[in-house]
C-alpha positions as CSV (number, residue, x, y, z in Angstrom):
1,X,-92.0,138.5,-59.5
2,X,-92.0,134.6,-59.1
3,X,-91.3,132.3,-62.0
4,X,-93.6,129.9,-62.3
5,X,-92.2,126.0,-63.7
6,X,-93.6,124.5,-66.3
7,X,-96.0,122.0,-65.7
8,X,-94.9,118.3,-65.9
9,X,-97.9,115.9,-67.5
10,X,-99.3,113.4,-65.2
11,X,-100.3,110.1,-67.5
12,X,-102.2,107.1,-67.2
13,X,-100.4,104.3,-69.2
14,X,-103.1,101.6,-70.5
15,X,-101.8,98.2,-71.8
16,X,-104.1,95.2,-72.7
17,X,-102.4,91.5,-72.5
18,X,-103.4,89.6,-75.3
19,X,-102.7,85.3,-75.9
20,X,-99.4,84.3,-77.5
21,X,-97.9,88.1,-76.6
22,X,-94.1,87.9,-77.2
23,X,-93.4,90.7,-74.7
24,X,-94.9,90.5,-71.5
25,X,-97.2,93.1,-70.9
26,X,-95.0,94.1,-67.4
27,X,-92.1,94.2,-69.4
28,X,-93.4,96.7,-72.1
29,X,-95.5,98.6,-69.8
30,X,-92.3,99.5,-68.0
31,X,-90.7,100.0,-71.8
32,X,-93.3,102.6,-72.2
33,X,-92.7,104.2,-68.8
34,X,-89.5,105.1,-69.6
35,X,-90.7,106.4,-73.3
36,X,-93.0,108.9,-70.7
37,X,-90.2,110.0,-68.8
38,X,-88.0,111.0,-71.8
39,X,-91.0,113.1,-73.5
40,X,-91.1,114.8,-70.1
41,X,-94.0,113.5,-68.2
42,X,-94.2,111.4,-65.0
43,X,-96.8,108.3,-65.1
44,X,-98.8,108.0,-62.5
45,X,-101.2,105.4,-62.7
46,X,-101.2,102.2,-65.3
47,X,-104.3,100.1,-66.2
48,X,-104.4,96.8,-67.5
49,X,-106.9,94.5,-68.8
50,X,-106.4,90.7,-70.1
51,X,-108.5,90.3,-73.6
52,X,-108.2,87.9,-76.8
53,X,-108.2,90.6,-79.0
54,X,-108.6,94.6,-78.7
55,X,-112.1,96.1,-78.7
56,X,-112.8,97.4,-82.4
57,X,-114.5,100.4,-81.0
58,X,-112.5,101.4,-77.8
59,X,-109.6,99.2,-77.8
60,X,-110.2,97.7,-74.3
61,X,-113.5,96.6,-72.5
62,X,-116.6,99.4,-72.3
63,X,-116.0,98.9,-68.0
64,X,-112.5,99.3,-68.6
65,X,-112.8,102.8,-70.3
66,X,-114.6,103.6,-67.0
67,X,-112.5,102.6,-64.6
68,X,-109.7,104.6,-66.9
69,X,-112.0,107.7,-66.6
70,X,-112.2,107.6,-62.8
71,X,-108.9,106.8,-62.6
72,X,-107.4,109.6,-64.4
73,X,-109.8,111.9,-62.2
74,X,-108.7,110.5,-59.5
75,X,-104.8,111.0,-60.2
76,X,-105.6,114.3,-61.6
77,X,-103.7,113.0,-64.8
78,X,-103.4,115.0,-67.9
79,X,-103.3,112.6,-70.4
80,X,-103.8,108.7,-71.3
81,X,-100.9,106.4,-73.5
82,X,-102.1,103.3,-74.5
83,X,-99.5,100.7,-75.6
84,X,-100.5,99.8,-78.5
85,X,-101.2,101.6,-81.6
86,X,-105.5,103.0,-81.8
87,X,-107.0,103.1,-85.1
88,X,-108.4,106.7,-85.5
89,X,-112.0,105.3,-84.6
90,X,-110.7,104.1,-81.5
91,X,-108.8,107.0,-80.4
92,X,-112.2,109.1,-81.2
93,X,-114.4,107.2,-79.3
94,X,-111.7,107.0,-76.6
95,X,-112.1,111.2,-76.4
96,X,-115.5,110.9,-76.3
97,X,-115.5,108.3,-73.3
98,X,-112.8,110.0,-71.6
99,X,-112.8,113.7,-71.3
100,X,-110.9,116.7,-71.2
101,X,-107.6,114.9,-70.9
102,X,-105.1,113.6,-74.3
103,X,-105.7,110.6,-75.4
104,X,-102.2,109.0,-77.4
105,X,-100.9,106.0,-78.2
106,X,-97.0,104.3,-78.0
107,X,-96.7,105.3,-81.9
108,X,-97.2,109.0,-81.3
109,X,-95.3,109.1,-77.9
110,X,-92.0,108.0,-80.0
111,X,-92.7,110.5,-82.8
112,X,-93.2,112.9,-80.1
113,X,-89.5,112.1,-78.4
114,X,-88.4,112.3,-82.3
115,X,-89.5,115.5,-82.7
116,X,-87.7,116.5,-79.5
117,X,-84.7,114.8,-80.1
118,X,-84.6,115.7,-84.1
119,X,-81.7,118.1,-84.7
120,X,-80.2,118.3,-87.8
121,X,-82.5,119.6,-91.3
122,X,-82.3,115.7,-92.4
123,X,-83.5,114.6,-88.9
124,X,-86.3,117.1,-88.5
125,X,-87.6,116.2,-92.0
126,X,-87.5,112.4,-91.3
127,X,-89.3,112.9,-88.4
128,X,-91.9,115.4,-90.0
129,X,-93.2,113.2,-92.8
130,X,-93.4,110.5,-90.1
131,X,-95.7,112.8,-88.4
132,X,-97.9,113.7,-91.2
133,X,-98.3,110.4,-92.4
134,X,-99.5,109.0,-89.3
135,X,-102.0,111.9,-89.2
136,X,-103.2,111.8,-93.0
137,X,-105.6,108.8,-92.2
138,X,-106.5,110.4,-88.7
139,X,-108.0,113.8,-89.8
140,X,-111.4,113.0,-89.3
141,X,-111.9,111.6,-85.7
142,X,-108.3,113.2,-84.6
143,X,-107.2,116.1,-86.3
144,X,-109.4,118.5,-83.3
145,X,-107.7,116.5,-80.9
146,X,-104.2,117.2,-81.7
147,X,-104.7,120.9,-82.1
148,X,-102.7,122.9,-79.6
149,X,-105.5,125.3,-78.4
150,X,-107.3,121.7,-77.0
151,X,-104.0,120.1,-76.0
152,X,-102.6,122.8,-74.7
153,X,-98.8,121.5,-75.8
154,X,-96.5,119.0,-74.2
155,X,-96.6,115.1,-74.7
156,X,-97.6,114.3,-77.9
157,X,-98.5,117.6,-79.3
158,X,-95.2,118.5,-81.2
159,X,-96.5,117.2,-84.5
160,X,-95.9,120.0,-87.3
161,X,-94.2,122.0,-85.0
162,X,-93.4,125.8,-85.4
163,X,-96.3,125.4,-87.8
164,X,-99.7,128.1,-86.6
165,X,-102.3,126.0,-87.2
166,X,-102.8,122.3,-87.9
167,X,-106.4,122.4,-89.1
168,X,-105.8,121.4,-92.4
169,X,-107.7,119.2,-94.8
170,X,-106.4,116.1,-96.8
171,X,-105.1,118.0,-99.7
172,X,-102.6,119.9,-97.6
173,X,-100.8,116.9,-95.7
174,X,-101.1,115.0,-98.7
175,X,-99.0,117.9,-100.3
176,X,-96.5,118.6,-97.4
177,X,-96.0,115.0,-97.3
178,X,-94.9,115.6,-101.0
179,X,-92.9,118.7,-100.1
180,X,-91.3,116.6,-97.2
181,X,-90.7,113.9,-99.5
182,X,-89.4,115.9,-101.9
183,X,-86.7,117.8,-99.8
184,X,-85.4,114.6,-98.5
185,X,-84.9,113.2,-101.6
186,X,-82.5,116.5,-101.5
187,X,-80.6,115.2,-98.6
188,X,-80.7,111.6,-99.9
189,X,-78.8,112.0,-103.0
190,X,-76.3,114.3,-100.9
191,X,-75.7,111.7,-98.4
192,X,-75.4,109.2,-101.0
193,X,-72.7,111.0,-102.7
194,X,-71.0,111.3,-99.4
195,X,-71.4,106.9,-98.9
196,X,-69.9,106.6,-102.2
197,X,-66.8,108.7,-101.4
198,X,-66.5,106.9,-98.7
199,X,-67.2,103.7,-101.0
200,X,-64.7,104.7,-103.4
201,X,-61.9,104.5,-100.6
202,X,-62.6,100.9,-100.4
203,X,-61.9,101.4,-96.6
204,X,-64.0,98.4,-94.7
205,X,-67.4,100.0,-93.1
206,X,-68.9,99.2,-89.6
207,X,-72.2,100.2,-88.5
208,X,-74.0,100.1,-85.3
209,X,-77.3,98.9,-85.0
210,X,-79.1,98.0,-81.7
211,X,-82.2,98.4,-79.7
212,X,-82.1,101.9,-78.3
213,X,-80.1,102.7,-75.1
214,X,-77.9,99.6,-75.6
215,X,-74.7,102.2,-75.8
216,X,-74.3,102.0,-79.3
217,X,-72.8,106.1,-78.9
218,X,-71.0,104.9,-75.5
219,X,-69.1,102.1,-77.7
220,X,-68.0,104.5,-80.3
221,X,-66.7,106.6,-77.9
222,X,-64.8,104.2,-77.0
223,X,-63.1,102.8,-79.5
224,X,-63.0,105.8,-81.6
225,X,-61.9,108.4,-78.9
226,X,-64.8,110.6,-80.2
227,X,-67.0,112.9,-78.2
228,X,-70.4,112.0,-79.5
229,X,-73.0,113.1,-76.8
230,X,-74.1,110.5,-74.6
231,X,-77.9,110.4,-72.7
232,X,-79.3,107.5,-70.8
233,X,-82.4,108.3,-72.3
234,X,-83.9,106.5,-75.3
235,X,-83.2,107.8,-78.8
236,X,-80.6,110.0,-77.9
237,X,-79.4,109.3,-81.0
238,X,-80.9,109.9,-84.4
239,X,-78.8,111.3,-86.7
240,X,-75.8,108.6,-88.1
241,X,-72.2,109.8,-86.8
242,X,-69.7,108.5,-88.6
243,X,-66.3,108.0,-87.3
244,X,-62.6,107.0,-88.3
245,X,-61.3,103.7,-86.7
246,X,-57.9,102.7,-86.2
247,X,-57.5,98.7,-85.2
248,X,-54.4,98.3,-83.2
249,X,-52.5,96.7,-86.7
250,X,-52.5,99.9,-88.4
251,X,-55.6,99.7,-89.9
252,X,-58.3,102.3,-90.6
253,X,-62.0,101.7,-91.1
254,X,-64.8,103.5,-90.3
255,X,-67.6,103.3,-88.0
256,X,-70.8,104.8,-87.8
257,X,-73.6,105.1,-85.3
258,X,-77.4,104.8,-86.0
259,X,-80.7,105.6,-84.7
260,X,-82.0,103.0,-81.9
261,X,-84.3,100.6,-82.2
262,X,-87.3,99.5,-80.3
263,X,-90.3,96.8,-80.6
264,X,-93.4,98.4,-81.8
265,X,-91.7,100.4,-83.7
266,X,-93.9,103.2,-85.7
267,X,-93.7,101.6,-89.1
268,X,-93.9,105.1,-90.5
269,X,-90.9,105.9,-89.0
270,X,-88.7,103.0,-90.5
271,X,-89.6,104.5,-94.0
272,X,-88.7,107.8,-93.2
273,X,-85.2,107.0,-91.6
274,X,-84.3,104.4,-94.4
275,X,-82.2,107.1,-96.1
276,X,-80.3,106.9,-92.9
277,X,-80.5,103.4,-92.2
278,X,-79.0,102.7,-96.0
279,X,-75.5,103.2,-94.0
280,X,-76.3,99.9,-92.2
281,X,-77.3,98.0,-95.4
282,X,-74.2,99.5,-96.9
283,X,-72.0,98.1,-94.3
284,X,-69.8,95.9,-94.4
285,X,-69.8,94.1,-90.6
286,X,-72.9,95.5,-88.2
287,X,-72.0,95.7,-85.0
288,X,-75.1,94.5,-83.0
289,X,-75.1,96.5,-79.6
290,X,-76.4,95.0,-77.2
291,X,-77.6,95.6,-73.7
292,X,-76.2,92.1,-71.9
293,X,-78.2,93.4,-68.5
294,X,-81.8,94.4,-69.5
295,X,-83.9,91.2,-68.7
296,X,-85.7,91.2,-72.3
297,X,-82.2,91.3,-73.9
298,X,-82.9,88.4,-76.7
299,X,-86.4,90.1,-77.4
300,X,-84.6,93.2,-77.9
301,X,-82.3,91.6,-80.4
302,X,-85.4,89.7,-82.4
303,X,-86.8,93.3,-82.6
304,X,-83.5,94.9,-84.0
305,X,-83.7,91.5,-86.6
306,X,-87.2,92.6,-87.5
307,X,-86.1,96.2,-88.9
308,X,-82.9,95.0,-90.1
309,X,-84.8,92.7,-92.3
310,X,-87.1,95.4,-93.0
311,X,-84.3,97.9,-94.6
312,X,-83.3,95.3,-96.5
313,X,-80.0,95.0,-93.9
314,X,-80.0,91.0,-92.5
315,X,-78.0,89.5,-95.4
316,X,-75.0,91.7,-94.2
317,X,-72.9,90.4,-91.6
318,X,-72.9,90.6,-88.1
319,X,-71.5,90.5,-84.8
320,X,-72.9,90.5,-81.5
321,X,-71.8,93.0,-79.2
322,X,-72.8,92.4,-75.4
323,X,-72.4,95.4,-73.7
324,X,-72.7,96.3,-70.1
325,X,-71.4,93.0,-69.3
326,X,-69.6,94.5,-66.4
327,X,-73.1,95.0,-64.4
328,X,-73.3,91.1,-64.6
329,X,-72.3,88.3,-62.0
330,X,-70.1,85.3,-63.3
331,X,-73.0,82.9,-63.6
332,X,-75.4,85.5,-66.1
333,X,-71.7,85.8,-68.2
334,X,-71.6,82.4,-68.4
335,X,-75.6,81.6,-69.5
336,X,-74.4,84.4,-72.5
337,X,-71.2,82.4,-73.3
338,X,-73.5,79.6,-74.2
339,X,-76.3,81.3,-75.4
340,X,-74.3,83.9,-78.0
341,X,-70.9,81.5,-77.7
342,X,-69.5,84.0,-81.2
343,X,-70.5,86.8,-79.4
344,X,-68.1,89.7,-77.8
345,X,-68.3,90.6,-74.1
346,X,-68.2,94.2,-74.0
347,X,-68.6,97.0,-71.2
348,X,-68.1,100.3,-72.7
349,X,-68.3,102.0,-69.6
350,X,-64.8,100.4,-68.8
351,X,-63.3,99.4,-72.1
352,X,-63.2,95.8,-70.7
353,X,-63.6,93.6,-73.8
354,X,-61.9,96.3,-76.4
355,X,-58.6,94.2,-77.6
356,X,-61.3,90.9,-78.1
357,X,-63.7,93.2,-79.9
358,X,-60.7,94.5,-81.9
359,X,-59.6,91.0,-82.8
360,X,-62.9,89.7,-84.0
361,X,-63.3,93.0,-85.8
362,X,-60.4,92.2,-87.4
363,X,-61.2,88.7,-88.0
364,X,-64.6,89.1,-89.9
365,X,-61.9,92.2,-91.8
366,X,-59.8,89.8,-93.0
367,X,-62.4,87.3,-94.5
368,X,-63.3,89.8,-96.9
369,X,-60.1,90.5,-97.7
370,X,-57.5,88.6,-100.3
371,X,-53.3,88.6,-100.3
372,X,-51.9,90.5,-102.6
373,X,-48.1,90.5,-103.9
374,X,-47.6,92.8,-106.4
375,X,-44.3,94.7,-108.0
376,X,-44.7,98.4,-108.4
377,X,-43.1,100.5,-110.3
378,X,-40.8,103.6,-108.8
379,X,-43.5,106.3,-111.1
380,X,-46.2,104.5,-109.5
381,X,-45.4,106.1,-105.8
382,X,-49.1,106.8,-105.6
383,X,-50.5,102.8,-105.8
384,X,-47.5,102.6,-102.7
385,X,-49.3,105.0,-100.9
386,X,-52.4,103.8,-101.9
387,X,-52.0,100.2,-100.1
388,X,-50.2,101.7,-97.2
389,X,-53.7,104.0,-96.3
390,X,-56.3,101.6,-97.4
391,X,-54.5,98.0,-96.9
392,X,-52.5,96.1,-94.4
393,X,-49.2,95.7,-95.2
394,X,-47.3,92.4,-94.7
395,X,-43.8,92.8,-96.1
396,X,-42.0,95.7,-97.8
397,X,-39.4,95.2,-100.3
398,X,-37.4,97.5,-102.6
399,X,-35.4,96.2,-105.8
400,X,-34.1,97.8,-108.9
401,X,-37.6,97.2,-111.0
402,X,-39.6,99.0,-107.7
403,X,-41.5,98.3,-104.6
404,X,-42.3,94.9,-103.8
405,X,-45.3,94.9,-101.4
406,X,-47.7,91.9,-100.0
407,X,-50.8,93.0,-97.9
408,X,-54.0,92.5,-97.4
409,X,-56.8,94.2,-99.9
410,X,-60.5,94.1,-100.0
411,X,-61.2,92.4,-103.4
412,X,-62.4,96.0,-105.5
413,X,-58.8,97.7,-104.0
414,X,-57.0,94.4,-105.3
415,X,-58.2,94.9,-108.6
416,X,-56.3,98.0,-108.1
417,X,-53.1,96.5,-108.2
418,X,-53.8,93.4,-110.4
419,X,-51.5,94.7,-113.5
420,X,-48.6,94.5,-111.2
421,X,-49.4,91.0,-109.5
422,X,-47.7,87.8,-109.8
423,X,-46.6,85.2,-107.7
């Protein structure tokens, strides 16, 4: 008896260039590509057309929808992504142009891959709601569409999944989005009690933000020594890791990893992983990873600033990380130099970089941290332990009255110690 492999999808990509376009239409064509190849399917053929604005009823030109029909016959393709998000009238007037094949869009190929990706309970329910509320206003023109017994599974059919049958009316999305909403809520308050712990410890916080696949996991395997899975495949990472961090003075912090980020990014999504993306607001330095090699590096960065700002997480500080540096020639390294000239050189792959990232780590640790001299008492062994796990300790001293220490404190553990200060 032969086994018989599982079908990969053929798509037709679709991507219209419009005037004053930050990204060129190349450039996030080939984004979306690779989006393909980590849901699983293999594009081949991509359409373009140049308009001032997208077609209200089919997104691109009525000859254009055509020449997308006979092309996808031609290919024998299985489905079409457009690059932009369709309104629900445009996707079902899309259908009916273009028959018997899928017809998605970028947003719900990356909740697709999120659904794929998605393995914790948190995770899974992020990406869940994200699903149902991009659906809730498409359940008139798409709802048939995105049925599996027309789809037939694969790429972009994972919404609701382990679920028997997704013909359901308002009422029922509205209420699992409630359900959803509810149970992270659950998971929210559990997470938050597991921030402030950490909060509590007045340890300094880094976070790692970036645009997905800059090594964001890569770089806190290597500093950390952790074995956090790496993939060179976007969002391989959505659920926050968070690990400890020794700088080579002796002092522990800790570090966490994040989802990636990318430009178009399904606004639906952002407020379902903000319960996750509070432990980059909460930080106190963000590490911003990013990839020093890919040719739209500074667009990926503006895009990682726009849902920064959009958790509420640009006032917090930063520091640029550019990673992969070692895949560049002396002249690119010194164009980023100039460009990003408070900026870290970094090739996680190597660990070139590591003792510079250290040091400025260490640097931006230090300005939010004050000198502290203080005299404790011998029945106050705990406060000595206290500053030798959560501060860095400068001099050691013991006399008759106790312990003279002088380290360095964030200001909430100095307050700590303020009833034994002086000068």
């Amino acid at each position: 008896m032969y086994e018989t492999a599982e079908k990969i999808e053929r798509a037709v990509l679709v991507g219209i260039a419009l005037p004053h376009e930050e990204w060129p239409l190349e450039e996030s064509l080939k984004e979306l590509e690779s989006l393909v190849a980590t849901a699983g399917a293999e594009t081949v053929g991509i359409a373009t057309q140049k308009l001032d604005k997208p077609n209200p009823r089919t997104f691109v030109g009525k000859g254009k929808v055509d020449e997308i029909a006979q092309l996808v016959h031609a290919l024998d393709g299985d489905l079409v992504i457009f690059d932009s998000e369709l309104t629900p009238t445009q996707q079902s007037n899309l259908e009916r142009e273009i028959k018997h094949v899928k017809i998605i869009d970028r947003t719900a190929l990356i909740l697709d891959i999120f659904a794929l990706h998605a393995t914790t309970r948190e995770g899974r329910l992020q990406v869940k709601l994200a699903q149902n509320q991009y659906l809730l206003p498409r359940l008139r023109g798409m709802w048939a569409h995105l049925a599996g017994h027309r789809m037939g599974g694969g790429v972009g059919s994972r919404f609701g999944e382990g679920e028997s049958q997704l013909e359901v009316d308002r009422r029922m999305v509205r209420r699992r989005i409630d359900t959803l909403s509810a149970e992270l809520a659950k998971v929210e308050t559990e997470r938050a009690t597991q921030r402030k712990a950490r909060a509590s410890s007045r340890i300094f916080r880094l976070a790692l933000a970036g645009y997905t696949n800059a090594g964001k996991s890569s770089l806190l395997n290597c500093l950390t020594g952790a074995d956090v899975l790496v993939y060179d495949k976007l969002f391989a990472t959505l659920d926050p890791t968070t690990r400890r961090l020794e700088l080579p003075d002796g002092r522990a912090m800790t570090i966490t990893d994040t989802v990636g980020f990318i430009q178009k990014l399904p606004h639906t999504l952002v407020e379902s992983f903000k319960s996750t993306l509070v432990e980059v607001r909460e930080a106190d330095l963000i590490l911003h990873v990013v990839d020093a090699a890919a040719e739209q590096y500074e667009a990926h960065m503006q895009a990682v600033q726009e849902v920064l700002e959009e958790v509420g997480a640009h006032t917090v500080p930063q520091l640029i990380v550019l990673n992969k540096s070692d895949l560049l020639n002396h002249q690119q390294l010194a164009v980023l130099t100039k460009r990003h000239p408070e900026a870290v050189l970094f090739s996680a792959l190597s660990g070139t970089g590591t003792d510079e990232l250290f040091t400025a780590i260490a640097r931006f640790a230090d300005a939010a941290r004050q000198r502290v001299r203080v005299l404790i008492p011998y029945d106050k062994g705990s406060l000595v332990r206290l500053a030798h796990e959560q501060a860095t300790i400068l001099s050691e001293e013991y006399t008759e009255e106790g312990t003279v220490l002088e380290f360095y404190a964030t200001a909430d553990l100095a307050v700590r110690f303020a009833p034994y200060g002086f000068l």
